[in-house]
C-alpha positions in Angstrom: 5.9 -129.7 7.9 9.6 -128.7 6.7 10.7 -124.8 6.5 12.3 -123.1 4.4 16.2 -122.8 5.5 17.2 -119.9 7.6 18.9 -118.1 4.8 15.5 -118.1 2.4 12.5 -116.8 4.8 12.5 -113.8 7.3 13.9 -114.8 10.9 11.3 -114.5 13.6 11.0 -115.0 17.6 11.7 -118.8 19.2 11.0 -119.5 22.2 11.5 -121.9 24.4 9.5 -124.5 26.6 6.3 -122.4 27.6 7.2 -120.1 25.0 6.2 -117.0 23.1 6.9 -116.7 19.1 6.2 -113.9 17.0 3.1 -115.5 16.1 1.8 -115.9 19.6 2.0 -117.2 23.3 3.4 -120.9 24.0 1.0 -123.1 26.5 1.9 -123.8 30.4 4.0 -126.4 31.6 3.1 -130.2 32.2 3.4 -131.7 35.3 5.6 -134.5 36.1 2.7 -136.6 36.6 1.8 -136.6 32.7 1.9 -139.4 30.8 4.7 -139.9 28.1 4.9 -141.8 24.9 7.5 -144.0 23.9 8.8 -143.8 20.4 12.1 -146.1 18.7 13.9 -145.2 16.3 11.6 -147.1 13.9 8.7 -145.4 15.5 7.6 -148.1 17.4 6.8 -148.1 21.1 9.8 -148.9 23.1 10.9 -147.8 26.5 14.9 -146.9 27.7 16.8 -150.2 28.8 18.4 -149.9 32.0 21.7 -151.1 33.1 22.5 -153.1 36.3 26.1 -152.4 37.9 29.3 -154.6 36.5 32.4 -154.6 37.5 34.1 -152.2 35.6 36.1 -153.1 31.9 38.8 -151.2 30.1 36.2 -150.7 27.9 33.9 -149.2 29.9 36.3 -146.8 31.1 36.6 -145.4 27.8 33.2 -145.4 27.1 32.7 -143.4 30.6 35.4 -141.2 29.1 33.9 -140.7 26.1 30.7 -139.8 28.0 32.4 -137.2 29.9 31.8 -134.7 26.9 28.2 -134.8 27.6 29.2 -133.0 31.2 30.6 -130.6 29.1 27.2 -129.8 27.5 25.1 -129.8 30.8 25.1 -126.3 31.2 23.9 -125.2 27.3 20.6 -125.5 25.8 20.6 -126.2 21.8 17.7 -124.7 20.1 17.0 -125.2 16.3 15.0 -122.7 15.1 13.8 -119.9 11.8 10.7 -118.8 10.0 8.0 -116.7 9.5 5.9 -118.8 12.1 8.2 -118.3 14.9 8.8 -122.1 15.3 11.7 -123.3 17.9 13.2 -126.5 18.7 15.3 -126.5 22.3 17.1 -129.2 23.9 19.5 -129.5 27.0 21.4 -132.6 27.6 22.3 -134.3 31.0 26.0 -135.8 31.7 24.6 -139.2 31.6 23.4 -138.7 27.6 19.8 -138.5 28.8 17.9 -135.3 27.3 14.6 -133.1 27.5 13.5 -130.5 25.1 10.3 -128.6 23.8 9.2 -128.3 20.0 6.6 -124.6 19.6 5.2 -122.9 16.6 2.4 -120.5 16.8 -0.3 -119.4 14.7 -2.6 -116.6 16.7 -4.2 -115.3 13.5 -6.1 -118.5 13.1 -8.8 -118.9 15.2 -12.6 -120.5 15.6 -15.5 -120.8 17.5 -13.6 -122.9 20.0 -10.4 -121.8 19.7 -11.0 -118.2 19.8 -6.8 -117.2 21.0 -5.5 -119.2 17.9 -3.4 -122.2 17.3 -0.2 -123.7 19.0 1.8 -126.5 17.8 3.9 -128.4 20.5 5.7 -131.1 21.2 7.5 -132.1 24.8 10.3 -134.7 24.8 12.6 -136.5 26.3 14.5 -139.4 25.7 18.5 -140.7 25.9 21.4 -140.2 23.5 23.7 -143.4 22.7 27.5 -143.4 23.8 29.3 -140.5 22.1 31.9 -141.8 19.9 35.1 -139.2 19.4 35.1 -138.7 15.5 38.2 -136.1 15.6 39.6 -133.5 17.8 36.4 -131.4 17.4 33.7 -133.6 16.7 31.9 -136.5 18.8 28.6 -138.5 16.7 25.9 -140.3 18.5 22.6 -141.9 18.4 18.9 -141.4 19.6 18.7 -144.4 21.8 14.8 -143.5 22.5 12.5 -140.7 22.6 9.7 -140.2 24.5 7.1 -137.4 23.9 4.3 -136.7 26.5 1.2 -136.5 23.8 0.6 -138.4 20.7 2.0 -136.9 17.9 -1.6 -135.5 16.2 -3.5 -135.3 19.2 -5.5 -132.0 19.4 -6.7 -130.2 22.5 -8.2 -127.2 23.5 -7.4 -125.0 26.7 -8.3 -121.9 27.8 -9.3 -120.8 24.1 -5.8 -122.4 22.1 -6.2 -125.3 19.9 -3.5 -127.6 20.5 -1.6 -129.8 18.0 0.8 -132.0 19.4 3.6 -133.4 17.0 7.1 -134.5 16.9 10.6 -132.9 17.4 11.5 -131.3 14.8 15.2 -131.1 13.9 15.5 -134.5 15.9 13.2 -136.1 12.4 15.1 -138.8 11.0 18.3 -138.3 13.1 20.3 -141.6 12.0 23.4 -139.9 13.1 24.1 -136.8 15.2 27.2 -134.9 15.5 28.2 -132.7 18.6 30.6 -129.6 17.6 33.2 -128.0 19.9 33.8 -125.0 20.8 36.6 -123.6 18.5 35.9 -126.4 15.4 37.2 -125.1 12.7 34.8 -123.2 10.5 35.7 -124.4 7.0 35.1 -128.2 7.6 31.6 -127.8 9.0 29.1 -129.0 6.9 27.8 -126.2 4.5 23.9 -127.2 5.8 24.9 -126.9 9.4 26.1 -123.3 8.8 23.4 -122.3 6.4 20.8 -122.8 10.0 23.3 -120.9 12.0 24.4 -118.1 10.0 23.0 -115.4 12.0 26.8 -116.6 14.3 28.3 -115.0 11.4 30.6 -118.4 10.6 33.0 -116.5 8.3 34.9 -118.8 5.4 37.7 -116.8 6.6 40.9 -119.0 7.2 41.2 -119.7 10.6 37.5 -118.7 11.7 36.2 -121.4 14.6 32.8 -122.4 16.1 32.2 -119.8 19.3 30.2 -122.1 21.0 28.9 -126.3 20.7 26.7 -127.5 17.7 24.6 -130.1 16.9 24.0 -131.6 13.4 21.0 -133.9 12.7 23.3 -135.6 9.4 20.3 -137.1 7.9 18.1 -134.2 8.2 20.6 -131.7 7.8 19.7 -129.7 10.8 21.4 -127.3 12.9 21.1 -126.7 16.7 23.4 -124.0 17.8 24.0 -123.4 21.9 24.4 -120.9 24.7 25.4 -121.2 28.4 22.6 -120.8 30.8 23.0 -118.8 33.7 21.0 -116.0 35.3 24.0 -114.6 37.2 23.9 -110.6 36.2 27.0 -109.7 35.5 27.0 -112.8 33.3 23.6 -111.3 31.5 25.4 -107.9 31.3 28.3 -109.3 29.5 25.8 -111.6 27.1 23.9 -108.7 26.6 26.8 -106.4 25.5 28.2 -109.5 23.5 24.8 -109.3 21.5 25.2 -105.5 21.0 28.4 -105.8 19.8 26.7 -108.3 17.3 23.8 -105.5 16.2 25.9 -102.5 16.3 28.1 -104.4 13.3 24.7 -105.6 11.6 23.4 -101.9 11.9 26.7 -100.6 10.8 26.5 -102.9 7.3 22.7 -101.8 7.3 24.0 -98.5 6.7 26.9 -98.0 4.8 25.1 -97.8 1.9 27.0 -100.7 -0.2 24.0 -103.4 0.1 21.3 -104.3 -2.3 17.5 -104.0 -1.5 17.5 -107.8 -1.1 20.6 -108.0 1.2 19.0 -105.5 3.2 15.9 -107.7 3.7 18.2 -110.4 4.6 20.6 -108.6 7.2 17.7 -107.3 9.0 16.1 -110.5 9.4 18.9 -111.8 11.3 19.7 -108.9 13.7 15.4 -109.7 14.2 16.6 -113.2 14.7 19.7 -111.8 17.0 17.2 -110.7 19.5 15.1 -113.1 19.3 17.3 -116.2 20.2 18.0 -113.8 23.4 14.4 -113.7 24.5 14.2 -117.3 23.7 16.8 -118.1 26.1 15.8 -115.0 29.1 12.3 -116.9 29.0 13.7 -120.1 29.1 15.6 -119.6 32.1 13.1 -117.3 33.7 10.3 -120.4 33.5 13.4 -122.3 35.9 13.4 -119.3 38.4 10.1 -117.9 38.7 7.3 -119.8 40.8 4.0 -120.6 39.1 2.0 -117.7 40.2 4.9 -115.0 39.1 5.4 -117.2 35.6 1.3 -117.5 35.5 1.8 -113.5 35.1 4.4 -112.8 33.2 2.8 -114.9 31.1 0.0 -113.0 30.7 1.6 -109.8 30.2 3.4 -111.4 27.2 1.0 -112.8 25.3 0.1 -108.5 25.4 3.2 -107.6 24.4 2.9 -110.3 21.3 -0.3 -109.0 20.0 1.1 -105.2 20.2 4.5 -106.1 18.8 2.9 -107.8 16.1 0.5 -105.0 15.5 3.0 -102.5 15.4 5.6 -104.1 12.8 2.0 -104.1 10.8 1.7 -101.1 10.9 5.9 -100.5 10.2 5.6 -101.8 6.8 1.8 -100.5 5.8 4.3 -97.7 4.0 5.9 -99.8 1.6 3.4 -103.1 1.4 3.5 -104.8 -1.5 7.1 -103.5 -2.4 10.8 -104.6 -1.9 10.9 -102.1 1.1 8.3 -103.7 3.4 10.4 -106.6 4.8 13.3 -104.2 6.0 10.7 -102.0 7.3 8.9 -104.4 9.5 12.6 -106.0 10.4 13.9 -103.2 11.6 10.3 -102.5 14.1 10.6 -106.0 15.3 14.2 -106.2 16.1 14.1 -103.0 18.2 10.5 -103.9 19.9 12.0 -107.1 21.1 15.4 -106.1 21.6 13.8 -103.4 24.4 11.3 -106.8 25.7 14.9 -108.2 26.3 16.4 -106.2 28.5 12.8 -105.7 30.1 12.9 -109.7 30.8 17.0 -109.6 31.8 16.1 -107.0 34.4 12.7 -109.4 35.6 15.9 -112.2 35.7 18.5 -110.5 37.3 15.6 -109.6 40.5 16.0 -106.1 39.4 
């Protein structure tokens, strides 16, 4: 089911792998035993050819060459992600092209007999990306060589009171052609689709404005998967943190000075929301690769409470205004500073503090 585009709908929590949206808590993680499906590029059941060992060409030189920018990626995950129902694609890639990713949206309001703790939608994945080919100084396009996804897409299940729905990965739908951004691409010749998912980085028409970090661009779909480094180092989470409250102070600052229409308003305060919530997207992310099971079973636990009072609260934030023009800035503003605190409450669990 497509979304709206990030610029037309309110901006709400991602989160990645097992995950937490706005809307509710994400399931727990497979193990390595599970079984996987195999999907082509035509949808058909296919599995990754492997290579034996040649002596090495001058074309395969380049090729390893051209390959190289996929070390360059290693340490990033891409996520794709907006919406009202706190859906979130993330992906990571490996130098050798191979990938892994998770696809999440949440719906904790609809519940049954069976199914008493609502719905998740999910989708695990992994697969390998075709040789990069260098398009221009700033831009490498590849392929999907295979993906593989660990449950039918359309099986159901239940656990521990959540209806399951497995699907596909979306953002990677119909991906003919991907291209890979770098760092410091210049702005104006990005595609204007690409931007419109990413324009909570601000990417300013302003001459001379680049890309701060990688992006990929699903060409055929005309989605947007921006990036940030992982790393749990704490003066490296200090310094992301202040780089994010850099971000908010300006958003605030614009909030407030007055020279904004109602509907602008609405808009702004969706993506400092969003700000905060790619930030606890990526903390939990990287907290699921440091924390054992027992500590993760927890925290776990103690966020799925935090959901159901955040959500409750930004409820009760816009009861004031419901109905009106008002109400979305309302519950905006609640949400962005609920979760912005639930940030530097997970940084600290990260850091060991």
């Amino acid at each position: 089911m497509k979304r709206m585009r990030l610029t037309a709908m309110l901006l709400a929590v991602t989160l990645a792998s097992t995950t937490f949206s706005g809307c509710g808590a994400r399931s727990t993680e497979t193990g390595d035993d599970r079984e996987w499906v195999v999907v082509g590029e035509n949808d058909t059941e296919t599995e990754v050819e492997g290579t034996e060992a040649e002596e090495l060409t001058e074309a395969d030189t380049e090729v390893q060459e051209k390959q190289s920018v996929f070390s360059e990626v290693a340490n990033y995950e891409f996520w794709f992600g907006s919406g009202a129902g706190g859906w979130c694609t993330t992906l990571t890639i490996q130098p050798d092209g191979s990938f892994s990713g998770q696809y999440h949206d949440s719906d904790m309001g609809d519940t049954g007999a069976d199914y008493p703790n609502g719905i998740q939608y999910r989708c695990d994945f992994h697969g390998k990306f075709t040789e990069p080919i260098q398009v221009n100084e700033y831009t490498y396009q590849f392929q999907i060589e295979a993906i593989q996804y660990n449950k039918n897409p359309g099986e159901e299940e239940i656990l521990d009171g959540v209806k399951y729905i497995y699907g596909e990965a979306y953002g990677l739908d119909q991906a003919k052609k991907i291209d890979l951004y770098l760092p410091n691409a210049p702005v104006a010749d990005l595609p204007q689709e690409y931007r419109d998912w990413v324009s909570y980085l601000d990417l300013s028409d302003e001459a001379g404005a680049t890309l701060g970090s990688y992006g990929l661009y699903n060409v055929a779909g005309q989605e947007g998967f921006s990036s940030y480094a992982i790393s749990d180092d704490a003066a490296a989470i200090d310094e992301e943190l202040a780089a994010l409250e850099e971000q908010a102070q300006e958003m605030n600052d614009q909030l407030q000075s007055g020279l904004l229409a109602q509907q602008e308003m609405n808009r702004l305060s969706g993506e400092l929301y969003r700000l905060w919530d790619d930030e606890l997207n990526s903390l939990w992310s990287r907290l699921k690769e440091k924390l054992d099971e027992d500590a993760m079973e927890q925290l776990t636990k103690e966020q799925r409470e935090w959901i159901s009072w955040k959500e409750q609260e930004v409820k009760e934030a816009g009861k004031s205004a419901e109905g009106g023009t008002l109400q979305p800035l309302l519950e905006n503003d609640e949400a962005a500073e609920l979760t912005r605190a639930r940030v530097y409450e997970l940084a600290d669990i990260l850091k060991g503090e």
